[in-house]
C-alpha positions in Angstrom: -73.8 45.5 129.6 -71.1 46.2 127.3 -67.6 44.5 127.2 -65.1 46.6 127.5 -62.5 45.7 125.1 -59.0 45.6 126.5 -56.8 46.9 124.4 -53.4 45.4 124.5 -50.0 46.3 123.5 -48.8 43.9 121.2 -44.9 43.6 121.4 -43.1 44.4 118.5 -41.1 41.8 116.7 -37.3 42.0 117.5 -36.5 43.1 113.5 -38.8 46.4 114.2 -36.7 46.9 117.0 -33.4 46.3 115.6 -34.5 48.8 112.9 -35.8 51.5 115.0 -32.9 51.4 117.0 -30.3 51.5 114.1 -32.6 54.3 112.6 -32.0 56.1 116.2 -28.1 55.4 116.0 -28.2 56.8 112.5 -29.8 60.1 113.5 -27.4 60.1 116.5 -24.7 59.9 114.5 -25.8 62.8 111.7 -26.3 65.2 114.7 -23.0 64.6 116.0 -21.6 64.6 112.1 -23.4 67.8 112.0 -22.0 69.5 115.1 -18.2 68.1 113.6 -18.9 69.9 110.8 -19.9 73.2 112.0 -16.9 73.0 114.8 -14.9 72.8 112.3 -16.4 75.2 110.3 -15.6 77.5 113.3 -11.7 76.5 113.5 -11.0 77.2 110.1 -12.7 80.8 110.0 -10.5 81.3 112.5 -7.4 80.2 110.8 -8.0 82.2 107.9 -8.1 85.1 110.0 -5.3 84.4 111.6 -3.8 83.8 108.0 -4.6 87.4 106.7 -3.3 88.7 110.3 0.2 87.7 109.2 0.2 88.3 105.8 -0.6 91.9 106.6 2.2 92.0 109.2 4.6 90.3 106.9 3.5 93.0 104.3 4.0 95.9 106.6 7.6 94.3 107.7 8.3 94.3 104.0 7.7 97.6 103.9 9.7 98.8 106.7 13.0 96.5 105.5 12.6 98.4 102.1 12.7 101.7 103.8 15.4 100.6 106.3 17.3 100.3 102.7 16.4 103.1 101.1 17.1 105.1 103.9 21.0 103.4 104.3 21.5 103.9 100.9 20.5 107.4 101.4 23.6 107.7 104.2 26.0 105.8 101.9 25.4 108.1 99.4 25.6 111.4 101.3 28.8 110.3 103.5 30.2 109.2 100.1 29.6 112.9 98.9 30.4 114.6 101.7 34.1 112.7 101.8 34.4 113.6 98.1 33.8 117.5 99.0 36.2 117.4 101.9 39.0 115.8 99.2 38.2 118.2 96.9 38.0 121.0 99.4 41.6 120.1 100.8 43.1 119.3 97.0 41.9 122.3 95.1 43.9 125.8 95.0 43.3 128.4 93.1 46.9 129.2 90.1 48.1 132.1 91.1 46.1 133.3 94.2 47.6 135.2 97.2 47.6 133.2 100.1 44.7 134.4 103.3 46.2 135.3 106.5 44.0 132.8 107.9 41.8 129.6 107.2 39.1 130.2 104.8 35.8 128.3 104.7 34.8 127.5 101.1 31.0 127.0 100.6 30.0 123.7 100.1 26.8 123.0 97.9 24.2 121.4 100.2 22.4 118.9 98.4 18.7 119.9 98.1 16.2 117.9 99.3 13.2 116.7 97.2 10.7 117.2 99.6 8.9 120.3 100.2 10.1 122.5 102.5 8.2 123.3 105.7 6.4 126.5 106.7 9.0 127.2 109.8 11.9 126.5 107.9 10.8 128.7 104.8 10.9 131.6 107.6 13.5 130.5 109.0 15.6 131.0 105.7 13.9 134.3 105.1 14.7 135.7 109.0 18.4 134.5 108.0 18.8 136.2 104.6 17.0 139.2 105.9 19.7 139.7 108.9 22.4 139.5 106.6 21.5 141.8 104.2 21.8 145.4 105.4 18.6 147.5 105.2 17.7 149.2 102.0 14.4 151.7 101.6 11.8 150.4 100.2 12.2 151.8 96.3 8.9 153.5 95.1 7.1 152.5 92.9 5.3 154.5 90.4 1.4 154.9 90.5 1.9 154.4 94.2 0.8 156.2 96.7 4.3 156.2 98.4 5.7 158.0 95.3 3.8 160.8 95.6 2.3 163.0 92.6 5.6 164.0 91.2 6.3 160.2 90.1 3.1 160.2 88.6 
């Protein structure tokens, strides 16, 4: 019969398990190292969107301040203008002219605007200097059918 070899577990000496258990620790701590890292990896994507968020806002409040300006500036400059029309309107007489029965309204130039004018209010100009002016036939032109052969 054959012996049947036992085989034992030999305990392991308490340096090998100090070792193995600081090697343990030391992987322990890397993972949690690791997760640090890529929480705060996390935070501070966030941050620098946040970041861009308000530099873009602080950008577009820029912009609206500068128009805000621009646009009070604007109104300075036209009630500035339009006082200085009413003083001259009230200051300046004509030498020798005869004196209207009543008030007369003396045209004041409009300053134009820089911007293109609309569709609507083109038409609307048009419709206006069209009623004031009284109606005239159309004048023929010559080569036209309109003319007739005589003009021809």
């Amino acid at each position: 019969m054959a012996r049947s070899q036992s085989v034992t577990k030999t305990k392991e000496s308490a340096p090998v398990r100090r070792l193995k258990a600081a090697a343990n620790q030391a992987v322990r701590r890397a993972d949690e190292a690791k997760e640090l890292v890529r929480l705060a990896k996390v935070e501070l994507k966030k941050a620098r969107k946040a970041a861009k968020q308000s530099k873009k806002a602080a950008k577009q409040a820029r912009k609206k301040v500068e128009a805000a300006r621009a646009a009070s500036a604007l109104r300075a400059a036209r009630a500035v203008r339009a006082a200085e029309a009413v003083k001259n309107s009230e200051d300046w007489k004509p030498a020798g002219a005869a004196k209207a029965s009543g008030p007369r309204k003396r045209a004041v130039a409009r300053p134009r605007s820089t911007a293109k004018p609309s569709a609507a209010a083109v038409a609307r100009s048009v419709i206006r200097r069209l009623q004031g002016e009284p109606a005239k036939a159309p004048a023929a032109v010559s080569g036209s059918l309109e003319a007739g052969p005589a003009a021809a």
